[in-house]
C-alpha positions as CSV (number, residue, x, y, z in Angstrom):
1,X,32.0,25.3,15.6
2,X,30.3,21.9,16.7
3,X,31.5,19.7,19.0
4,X,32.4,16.1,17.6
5,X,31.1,13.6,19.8
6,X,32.2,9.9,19.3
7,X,29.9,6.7,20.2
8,X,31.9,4.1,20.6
9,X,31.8,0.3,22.7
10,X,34.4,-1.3,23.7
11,X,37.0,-3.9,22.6
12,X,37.4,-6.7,24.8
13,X,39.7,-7.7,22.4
14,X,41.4,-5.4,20.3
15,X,41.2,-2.7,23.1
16,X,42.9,-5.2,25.6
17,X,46.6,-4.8,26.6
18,X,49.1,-5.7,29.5
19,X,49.5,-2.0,31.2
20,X,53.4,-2.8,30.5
21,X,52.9,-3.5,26.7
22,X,49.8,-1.3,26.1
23,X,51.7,1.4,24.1
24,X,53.2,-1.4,21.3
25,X,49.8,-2.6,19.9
26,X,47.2,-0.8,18.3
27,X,44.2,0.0,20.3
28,X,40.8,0.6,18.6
29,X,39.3,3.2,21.0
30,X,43.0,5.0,22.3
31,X,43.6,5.5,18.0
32,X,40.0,7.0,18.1
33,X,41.5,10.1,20.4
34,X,44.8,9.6,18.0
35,X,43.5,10.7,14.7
36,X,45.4,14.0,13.6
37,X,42.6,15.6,11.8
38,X,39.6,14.1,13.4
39,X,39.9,15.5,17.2
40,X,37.2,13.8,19.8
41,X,35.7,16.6,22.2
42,X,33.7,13.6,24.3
43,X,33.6,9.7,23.9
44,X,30.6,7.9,25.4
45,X,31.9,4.4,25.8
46,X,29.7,1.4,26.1
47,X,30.8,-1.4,28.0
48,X,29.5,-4.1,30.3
49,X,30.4,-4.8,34.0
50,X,32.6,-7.1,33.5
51,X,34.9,-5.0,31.5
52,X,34.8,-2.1,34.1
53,X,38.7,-2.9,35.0
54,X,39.4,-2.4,30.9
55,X,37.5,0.5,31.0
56,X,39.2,2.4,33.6
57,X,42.4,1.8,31.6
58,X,40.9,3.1,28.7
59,X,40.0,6.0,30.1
60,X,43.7,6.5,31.8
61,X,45.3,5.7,28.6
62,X,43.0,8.3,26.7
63,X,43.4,11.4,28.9
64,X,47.6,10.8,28.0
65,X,46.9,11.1,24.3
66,X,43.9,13.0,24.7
67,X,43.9,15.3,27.3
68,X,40.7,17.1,26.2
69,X,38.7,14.7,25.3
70,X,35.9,14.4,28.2
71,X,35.5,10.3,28.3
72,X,31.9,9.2,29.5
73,X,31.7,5.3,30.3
74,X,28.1,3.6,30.1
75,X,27.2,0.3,31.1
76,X,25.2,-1.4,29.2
77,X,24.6,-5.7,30.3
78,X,24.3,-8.0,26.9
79,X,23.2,-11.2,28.2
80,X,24.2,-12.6,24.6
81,X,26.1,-10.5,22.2
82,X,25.0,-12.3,19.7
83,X,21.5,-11.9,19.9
84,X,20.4,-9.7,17.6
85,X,17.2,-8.7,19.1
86,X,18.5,-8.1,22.7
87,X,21.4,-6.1,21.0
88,X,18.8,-3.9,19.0
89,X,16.8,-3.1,21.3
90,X,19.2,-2.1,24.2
91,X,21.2,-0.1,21.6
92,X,17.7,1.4,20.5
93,X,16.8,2.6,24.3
94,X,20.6,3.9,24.7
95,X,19.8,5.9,21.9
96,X,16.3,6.9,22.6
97,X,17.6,8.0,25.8
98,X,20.4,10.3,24.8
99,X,20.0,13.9,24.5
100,X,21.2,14.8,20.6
101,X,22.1,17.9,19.8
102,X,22.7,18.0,16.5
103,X,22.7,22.0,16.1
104,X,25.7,22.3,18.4
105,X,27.3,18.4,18.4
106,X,28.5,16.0,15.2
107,X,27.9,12.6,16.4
108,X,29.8,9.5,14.9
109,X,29.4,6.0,15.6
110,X,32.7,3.9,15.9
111,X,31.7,0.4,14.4
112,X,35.5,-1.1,14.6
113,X,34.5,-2.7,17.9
114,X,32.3,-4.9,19.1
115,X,30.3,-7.9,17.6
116,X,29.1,-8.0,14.2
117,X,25.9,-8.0,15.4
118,X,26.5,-4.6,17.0
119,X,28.3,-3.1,14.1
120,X,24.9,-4.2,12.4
121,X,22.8,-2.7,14.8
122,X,24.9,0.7,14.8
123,X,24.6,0.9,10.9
124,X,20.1,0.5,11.6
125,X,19.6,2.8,14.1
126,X,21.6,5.8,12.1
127,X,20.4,4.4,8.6
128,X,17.0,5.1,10.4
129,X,18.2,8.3,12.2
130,X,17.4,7.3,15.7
131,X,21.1,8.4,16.0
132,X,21.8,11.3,13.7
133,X,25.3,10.6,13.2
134,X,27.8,9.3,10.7
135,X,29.5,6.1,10.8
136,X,33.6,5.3,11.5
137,X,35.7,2.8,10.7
138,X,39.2,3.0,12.3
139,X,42.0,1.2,10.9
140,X,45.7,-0.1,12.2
141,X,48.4,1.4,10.7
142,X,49.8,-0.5,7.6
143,X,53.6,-0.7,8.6
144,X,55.5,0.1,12.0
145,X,58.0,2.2,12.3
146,X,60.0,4.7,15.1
147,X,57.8,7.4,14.2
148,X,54.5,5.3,14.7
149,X,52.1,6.1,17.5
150,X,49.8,3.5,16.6
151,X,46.7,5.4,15.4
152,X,46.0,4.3,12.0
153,X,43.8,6.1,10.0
154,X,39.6,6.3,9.8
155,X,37.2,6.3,6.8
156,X,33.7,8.4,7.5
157,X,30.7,6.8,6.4
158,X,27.9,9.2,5.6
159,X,24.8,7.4,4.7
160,X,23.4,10.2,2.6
161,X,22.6,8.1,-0.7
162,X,21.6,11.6,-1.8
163,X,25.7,12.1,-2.0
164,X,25.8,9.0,-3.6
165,X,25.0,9.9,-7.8
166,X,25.4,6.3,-8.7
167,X,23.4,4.8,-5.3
168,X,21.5,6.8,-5.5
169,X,19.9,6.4,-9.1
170,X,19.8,2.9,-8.8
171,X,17.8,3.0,-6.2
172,X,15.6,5.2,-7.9
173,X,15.5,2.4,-10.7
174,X,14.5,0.0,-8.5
175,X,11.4,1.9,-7.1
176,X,10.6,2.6,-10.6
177,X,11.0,-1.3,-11.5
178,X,8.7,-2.2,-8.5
179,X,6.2,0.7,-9.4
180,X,5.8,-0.3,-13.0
181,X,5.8,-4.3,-11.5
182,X,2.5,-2.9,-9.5
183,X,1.0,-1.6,-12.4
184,X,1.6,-5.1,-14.6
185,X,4.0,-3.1,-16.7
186,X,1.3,-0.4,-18.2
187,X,2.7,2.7,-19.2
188,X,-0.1,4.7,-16.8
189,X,-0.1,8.6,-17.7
190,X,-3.0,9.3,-15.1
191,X,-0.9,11.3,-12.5
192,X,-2.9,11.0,-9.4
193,X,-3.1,6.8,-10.1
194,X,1.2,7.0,-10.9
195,X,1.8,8.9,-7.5
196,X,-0.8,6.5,-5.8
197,X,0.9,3.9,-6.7
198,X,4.7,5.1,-5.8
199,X,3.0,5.2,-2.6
200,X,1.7,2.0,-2.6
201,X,5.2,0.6,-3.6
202,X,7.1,2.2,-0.8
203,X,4.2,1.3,2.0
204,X,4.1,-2.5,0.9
205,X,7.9,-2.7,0.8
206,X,8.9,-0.8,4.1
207,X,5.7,-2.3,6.3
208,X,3.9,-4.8,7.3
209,X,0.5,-3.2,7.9
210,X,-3.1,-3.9,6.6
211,X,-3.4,-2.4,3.7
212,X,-7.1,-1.6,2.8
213,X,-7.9,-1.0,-1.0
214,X,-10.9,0.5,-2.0
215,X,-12.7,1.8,-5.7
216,X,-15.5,0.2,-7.7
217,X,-16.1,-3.3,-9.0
218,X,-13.8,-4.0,-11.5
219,X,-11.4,-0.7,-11.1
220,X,-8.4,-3.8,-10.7
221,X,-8.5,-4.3,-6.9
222,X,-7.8,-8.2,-7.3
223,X,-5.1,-7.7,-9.4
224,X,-3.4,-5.0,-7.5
225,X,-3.3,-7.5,-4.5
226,X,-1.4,-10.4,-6.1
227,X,1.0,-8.1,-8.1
228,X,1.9,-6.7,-3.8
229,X,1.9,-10.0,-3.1
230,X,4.3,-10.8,-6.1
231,X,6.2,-7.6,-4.8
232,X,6.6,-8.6,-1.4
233,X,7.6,-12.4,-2.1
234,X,10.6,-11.2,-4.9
235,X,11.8,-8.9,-2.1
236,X,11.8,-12.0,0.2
237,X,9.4,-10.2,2.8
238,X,7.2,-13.6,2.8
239,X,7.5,-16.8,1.8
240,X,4.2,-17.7,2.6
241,X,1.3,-18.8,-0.7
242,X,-1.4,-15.6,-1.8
243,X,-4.7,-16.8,-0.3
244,X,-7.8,-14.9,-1.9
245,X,-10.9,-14.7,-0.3
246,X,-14.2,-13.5,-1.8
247,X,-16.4,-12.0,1.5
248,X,-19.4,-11.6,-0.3
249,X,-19.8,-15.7,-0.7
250,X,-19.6,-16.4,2.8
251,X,-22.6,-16.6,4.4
252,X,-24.3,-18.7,7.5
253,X,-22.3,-20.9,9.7
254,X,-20.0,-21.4,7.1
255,X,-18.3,-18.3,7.2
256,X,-16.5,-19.1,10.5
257,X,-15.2,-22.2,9.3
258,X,-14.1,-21.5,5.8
259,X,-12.2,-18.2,7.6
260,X,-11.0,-20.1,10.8
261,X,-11.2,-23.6,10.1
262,X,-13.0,-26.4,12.6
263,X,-12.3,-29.7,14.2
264,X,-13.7,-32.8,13.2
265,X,-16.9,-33.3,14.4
266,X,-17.3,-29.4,15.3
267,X,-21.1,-29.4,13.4
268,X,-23.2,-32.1,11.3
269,X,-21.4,-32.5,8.2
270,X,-17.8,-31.8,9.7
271,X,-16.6,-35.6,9.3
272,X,-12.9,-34.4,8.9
273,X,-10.4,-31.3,10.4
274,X,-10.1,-28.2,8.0
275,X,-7.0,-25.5,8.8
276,X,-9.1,-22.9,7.1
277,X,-8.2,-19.6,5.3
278,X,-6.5,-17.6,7.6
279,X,-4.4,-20.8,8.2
280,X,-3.4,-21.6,4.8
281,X,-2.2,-18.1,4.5
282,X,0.7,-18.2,7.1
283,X,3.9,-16.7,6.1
284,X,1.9,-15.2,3.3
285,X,-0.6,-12.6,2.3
286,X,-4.7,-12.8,3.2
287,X,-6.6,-11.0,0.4
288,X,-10.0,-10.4,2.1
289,X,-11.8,-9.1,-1.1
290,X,-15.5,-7.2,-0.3
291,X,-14.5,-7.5,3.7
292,X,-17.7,-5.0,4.3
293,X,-19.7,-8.2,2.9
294,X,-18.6,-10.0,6.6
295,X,-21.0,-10.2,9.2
296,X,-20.2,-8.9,12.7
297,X,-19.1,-11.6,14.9
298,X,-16.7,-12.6,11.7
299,X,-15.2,-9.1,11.7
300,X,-14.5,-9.6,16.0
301,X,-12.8,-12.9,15.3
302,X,-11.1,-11.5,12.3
303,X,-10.1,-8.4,14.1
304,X,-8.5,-10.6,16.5
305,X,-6.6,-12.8,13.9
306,X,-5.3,-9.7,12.8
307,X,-3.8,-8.0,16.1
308,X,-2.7,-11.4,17.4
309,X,-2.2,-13.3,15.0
310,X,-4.4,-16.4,17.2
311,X,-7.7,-17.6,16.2
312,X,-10.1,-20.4,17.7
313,X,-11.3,-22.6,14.8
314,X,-14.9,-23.7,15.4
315,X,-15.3,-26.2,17.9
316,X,-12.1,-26.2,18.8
317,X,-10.6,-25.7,22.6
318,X,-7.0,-25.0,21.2
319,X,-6.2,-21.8,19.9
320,X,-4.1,-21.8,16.4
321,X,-1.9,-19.4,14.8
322,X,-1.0,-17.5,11.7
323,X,1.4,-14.6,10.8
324,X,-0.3,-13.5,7.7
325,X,0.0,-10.3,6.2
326,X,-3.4,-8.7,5.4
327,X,-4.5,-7.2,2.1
328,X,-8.7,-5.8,2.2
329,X,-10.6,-4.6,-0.7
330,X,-14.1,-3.4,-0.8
331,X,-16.0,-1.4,-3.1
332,X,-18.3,0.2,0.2
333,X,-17.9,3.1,1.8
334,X,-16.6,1.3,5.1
335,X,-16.6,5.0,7.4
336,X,-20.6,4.8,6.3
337,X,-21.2,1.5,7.6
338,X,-19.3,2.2,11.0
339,X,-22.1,5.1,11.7
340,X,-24.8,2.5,10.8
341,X,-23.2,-0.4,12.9
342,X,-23.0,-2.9,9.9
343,X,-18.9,-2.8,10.3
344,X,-16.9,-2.6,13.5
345,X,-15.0,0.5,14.2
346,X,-12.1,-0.9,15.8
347,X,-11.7,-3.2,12.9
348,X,-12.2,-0.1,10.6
349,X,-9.3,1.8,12.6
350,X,-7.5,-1.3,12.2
351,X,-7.7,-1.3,8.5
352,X,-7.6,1.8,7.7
353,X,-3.9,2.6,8.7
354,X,-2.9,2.5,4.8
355,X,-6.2,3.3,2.4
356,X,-6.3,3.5,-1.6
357,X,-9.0,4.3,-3.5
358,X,-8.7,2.9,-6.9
359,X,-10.3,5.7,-9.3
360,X,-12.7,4.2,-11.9
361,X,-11.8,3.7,-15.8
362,X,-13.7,6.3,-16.5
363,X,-11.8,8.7,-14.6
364,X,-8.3,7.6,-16.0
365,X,-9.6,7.9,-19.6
366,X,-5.6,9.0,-20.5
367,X,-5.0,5.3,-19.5
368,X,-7.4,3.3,-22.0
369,X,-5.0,3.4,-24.6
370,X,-1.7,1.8,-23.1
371,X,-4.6,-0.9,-21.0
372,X,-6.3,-1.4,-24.7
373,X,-2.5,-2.5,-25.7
374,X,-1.9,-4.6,-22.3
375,X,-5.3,-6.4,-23.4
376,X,-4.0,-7.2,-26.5
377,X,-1.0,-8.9,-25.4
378,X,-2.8,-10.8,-22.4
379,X,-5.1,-12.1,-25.6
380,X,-1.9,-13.3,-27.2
381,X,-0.4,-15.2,-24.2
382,X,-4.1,-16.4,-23.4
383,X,-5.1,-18.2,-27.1
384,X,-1.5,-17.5,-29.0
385,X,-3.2,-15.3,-31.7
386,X,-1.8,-11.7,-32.3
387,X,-4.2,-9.4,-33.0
388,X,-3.8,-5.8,-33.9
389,X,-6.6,-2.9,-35.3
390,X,-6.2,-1.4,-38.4
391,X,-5.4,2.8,-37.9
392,X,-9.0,3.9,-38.5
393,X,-10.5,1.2,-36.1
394,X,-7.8,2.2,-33.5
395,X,-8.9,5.9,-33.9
396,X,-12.5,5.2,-33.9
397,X,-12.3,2.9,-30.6
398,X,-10.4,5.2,-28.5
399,X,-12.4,8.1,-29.6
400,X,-15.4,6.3,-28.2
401,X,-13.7,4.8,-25.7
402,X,-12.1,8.5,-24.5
403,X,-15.4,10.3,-24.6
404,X,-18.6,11.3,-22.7
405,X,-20.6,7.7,-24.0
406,X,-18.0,5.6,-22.6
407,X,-19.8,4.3,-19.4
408,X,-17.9,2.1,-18.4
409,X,-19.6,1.1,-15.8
410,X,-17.6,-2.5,-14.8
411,X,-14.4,-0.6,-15.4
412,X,-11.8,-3.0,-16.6
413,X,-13.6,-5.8,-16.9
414,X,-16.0,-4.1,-19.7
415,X,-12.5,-3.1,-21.2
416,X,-11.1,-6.5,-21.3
417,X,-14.3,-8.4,-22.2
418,X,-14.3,-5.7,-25.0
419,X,-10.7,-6.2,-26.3
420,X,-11.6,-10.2,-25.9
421,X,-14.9,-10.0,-28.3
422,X,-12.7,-7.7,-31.0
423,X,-9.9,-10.2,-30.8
424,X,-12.3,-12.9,-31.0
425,X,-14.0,-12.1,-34.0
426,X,-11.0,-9.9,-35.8
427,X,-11.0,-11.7,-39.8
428,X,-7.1,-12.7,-39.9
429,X,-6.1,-11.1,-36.7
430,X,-6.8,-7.8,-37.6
431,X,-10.1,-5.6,-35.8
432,X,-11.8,-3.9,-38.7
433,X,-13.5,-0.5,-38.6
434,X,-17.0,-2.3,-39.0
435,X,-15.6,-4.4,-35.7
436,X,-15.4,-1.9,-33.6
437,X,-19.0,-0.2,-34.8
438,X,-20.5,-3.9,-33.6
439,X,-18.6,-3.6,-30.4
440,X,-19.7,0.3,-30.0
441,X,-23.3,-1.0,-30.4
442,X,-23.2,-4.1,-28.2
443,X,-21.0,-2.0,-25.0
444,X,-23.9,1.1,-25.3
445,X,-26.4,-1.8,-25.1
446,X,-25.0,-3.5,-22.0
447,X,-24.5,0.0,-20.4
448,X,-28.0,0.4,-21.1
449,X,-29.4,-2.9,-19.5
450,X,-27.0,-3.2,-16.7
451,X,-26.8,0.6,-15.3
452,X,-29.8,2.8,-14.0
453,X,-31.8,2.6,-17.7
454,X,-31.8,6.6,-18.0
455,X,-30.8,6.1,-21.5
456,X,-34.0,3.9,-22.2
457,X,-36.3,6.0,-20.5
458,X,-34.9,9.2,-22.6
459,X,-35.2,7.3,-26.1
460,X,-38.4,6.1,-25.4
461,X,-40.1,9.4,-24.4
462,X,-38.2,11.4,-27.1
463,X,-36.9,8.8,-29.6
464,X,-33.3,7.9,-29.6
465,X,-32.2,10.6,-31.9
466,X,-33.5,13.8,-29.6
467,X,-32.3,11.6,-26.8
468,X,-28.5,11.2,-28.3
469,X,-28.9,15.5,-28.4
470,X,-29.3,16.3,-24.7
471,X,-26.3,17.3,-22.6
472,X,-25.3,14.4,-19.7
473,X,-26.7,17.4,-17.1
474,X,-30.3,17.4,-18.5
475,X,-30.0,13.7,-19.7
476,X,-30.0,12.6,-16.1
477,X,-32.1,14.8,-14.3
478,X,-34.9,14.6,-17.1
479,X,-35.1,10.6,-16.9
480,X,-35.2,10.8,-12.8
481,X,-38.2,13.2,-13.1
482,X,-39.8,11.0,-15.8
483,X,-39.1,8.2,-13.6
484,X,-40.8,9.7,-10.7
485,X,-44.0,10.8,-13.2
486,X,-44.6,7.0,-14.0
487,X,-45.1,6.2,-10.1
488,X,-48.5,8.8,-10.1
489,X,-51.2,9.1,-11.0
490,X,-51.2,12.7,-11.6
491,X,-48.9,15.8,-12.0
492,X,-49.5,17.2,-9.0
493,X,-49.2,14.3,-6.8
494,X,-45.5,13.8,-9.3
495,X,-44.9,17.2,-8.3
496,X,-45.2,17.1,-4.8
497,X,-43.1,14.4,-4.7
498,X,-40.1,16.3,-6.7
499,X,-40.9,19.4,-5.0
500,X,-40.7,18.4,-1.5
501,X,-38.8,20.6,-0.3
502,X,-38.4,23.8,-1.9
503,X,-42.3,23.8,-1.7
504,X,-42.0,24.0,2.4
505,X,-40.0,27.3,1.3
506,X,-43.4,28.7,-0.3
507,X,-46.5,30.2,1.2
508,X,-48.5,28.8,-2.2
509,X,-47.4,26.6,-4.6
510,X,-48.5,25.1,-8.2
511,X,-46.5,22.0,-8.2
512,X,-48.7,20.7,-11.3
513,X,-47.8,23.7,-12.9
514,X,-44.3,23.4,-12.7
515,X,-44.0,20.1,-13.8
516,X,-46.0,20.9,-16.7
517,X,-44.0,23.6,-17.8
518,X,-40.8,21.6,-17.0
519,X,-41.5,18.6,-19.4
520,X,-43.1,21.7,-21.7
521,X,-39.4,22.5,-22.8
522,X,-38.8,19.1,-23.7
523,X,-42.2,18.4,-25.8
524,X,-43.5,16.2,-23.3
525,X,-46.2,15.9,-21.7
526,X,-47.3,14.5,-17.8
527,X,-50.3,12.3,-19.5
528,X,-47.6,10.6,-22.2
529,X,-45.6,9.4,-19.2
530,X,-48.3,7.3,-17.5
531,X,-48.0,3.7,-17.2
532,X,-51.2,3.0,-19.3
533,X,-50.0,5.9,-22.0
């Protein structure tokens, strides 16, 4: 059987008594070592110096009602018991410092005595189980009578929520409010992004770390970032404004000081004082969109700001301050540019703490549908038209929309400016069959102009119906290797190129020969794809 261990500090107060009317009052810590069904095998009692007098009759008083219970007194010195902080963090490093058992011991923490602040302190550091132990709160007894021995009773406190059906689900509403608040309210059905996001809920809520997000132009990085910041400020974590800042427009000398801010008369042109970004972000969140786009010395200052939280504005002599909290997105592979020195690596370690990659549409295709319907409704609170598709239209979009076409290659923002044209041009608020054809036509067209043109190279060396036939596998290799026959002049200068390697391999080799035969099993031929063809 364990052996129950009580934490306990002591009552200047309540656990004072004159020695020759100690026994007519209840005592907290004496009732402790009272309780019937609740026997004490060892007290550790916390007190300062000046209560080492008290103390000492404490203990006295203890081994009368309480002849096995082993009482060990520790000193601990609270220049104010009030303050929080100092109370914290000496109750932390008592508890640090104590050798738990909890295979062979049952801790419980008494928080009858001492300040508030304490009993607040007591209630953190087991919440967080730096001491794995319950709570107790004694009690005096309700009426007095002959038979009374002044112990009261005690209520245990476990703070299992787990035990706790009705806690506990509401709690698990609330991470489920915030979660869905993160995604805007979208019903999401892609798994990985769901669980990514849980993540990202209980990270922003519980720390104040950089949190780095990463995933392709347009996969919703922006958006993510207010709706944290949105999170953070309805949980009253800041109180500070959202301050975005797009990396990739600052250039030249003006990076420092839209970033950091300069004194008047810092640089030609600087007629007046500016706070700058990081400034105007204090008490808030600093969304530092396309950070890989920052140029080194930016990065050291910004590295600085971050760790600090102290910055030099340009020009200045003064250093100025400001507790931001940092949000990053980039759409780089940030671990690539640390091995070719275009980013720091001790910003990049600094960063990358909490990292989220933000998949692409096109690999959430179960999520077009419910983000087709969150469209619509932004289009209704944005021009005050609701506009719905008709069943077949519906079917016909998402079937596009859902399949192997579907490039998507500015992720939600091609969905959005898609939904917007539809809505736009919808006869009577209501997207048409014929509607969505147009729109089919016009996204494959952009797709086509504004990705790597493999799909206009194919339909103009086989025609755009042959071209619609080929599998996405041969589709892409086929237009890289007729992009590499329009740089030569001939097929075996074109084939050395594509062969580069595997021809090393060989003691002879007919490069011509198997370019030939590889455009042969298309219809094609080398001479068709020169420039002048």
């Amino acid at each position: 059987m364990k052996r129950r261990v009580a934490i306990s500090i002591l009552g200047t107060t309540l656990d004072m008594g004159k020695r020759e009317d100690r026994w007519s009052r209840w005592r907290p810590n004496v009732a402790l070592c009272q309780q019937s069904s609740l026997f004490i095998d060892r007290l550790e009692l916390i007190h300062d110096d000046h209560a080492s007098s008290l103390a000492s009759r404490i203990i006295d008083d203890i081994e009368i009602v309480s002849p096995a219970t082993d009482v060990r007194p520790t000193v601990l010195n609270f220049r104010d018991p009030w303050d929080f902080s100092e109370v914290y963090t000496k109750l932390r490093d008592f508890a640090r410092g104590y050798a738990f058992d909890p295979d062979s011991e049952d801790y419980i923490v008494n928080i009858t005595t001492g300040t508030h602040v304490a009993q607040i302190c007591w209630f953190l550091l087991t919440e967080a189980r730096i001491i794995p132990a319950r709570l107790l709160q004694l009690s005096p007894p309700r009426e007095r009578s002959k038979f009374d021995n002044y112990a009261g009773t005690h209520t245990i406190i476990d703070l299992d929520l787990s035990r706790y059906d009705e806690i506990a689900k509401r709690f698990a509403a609330e991470q489920t409010e915030a979660a869905s608040f993160l995604k805007s309210g979208i019903s999401t059905r892609n798994a990985a992004f769901n669980r990514m996001i849980d993540e990202i809920e209980r990270v922003v809520v519980r720390s104040t770390a950089p949190v780095l997000l990463t995933g392709p132009t347009g996969a919703g990085k922006s958006q993510l970032a207010r709706r944290i910041y949105e999170l953070k400020k309805s949980q009253h974590k800041i109180s500070g404004p959202f301050v975005e800042v797009n990396c990739a427009t600052l250039r030249g000398d003006q990076a420092m000081s839209a970033l950091f801010g300069h004194v008047k008369g810092a640089f030609t042109g600087a007629a007046t004082e500016r706070a700058g970004l990081l400034k105007s972000a204090d008490k808030g969140v600093l969304f530092l969109d396309e950070i890989g786009e920052l140029g080194l010395d930016e990065q050291a200052m910004c590295l600085r700001a971050i760790e600090e939280k102290r910055f030099l504005p340009v020009g200045a002599d003064k250093e100025a301050s400001a507790d931001f909290q940092l949000l990053a997105g980039t759409n780089r592979d940030l671990g690539e540019d640390v091995r070719k020195g275009k980013f720091r690596e001790d910003l990049y370690a600094r960063l990358n703490l909490w990292t989220f990659q933000l998949p692409a549409l096109r690999d959430r295709k179960e999520d077009i549908e419910p983000n087709l319907d969150f469209e619509l409704r932004r289009y209704l609170d944005r021009e005050g038209q609701n506009v719905t598709f008709n069943k077949e239209a519906r079917e016909r979009y998402l079937a596009f929309a859902t399949g192997p076409d579907a490039a998507w290659t500015a992720n939600f923002r091609d969905l959005s400016a898609s939904v917007t044209r539809m809505a736009t041009l919808a006869p009577q608020g209501r997207i048409t069959a014929e509607a969505v054809d147009d729109e089919i036509r016009r996204l494959r067209m952009l797709w086509r102009v504004a990705g790597d043109g493999w799909d206009a190279i194919l339909e103009e060396a086989l025609g755009e119906e042959a071209a619609s036939r080929l599998d996405r596998f041969d589709a892409v290799q086929l237009a890289d290797v007729l992009r590499v026959c329009r740089q030569h002049a001939s097929a075996s200068s074109a084939g050395r190129a594509l062969f580069a390697q595997s021809r090393m391999e060989k003691q002879s080799s007919n490069d011509a020969d198997r370019l030939v035969k590889y455009l042969g099993r298309f219809g094609l031929r080398f001479q068709d794809m020169l420039p002048s063809a």
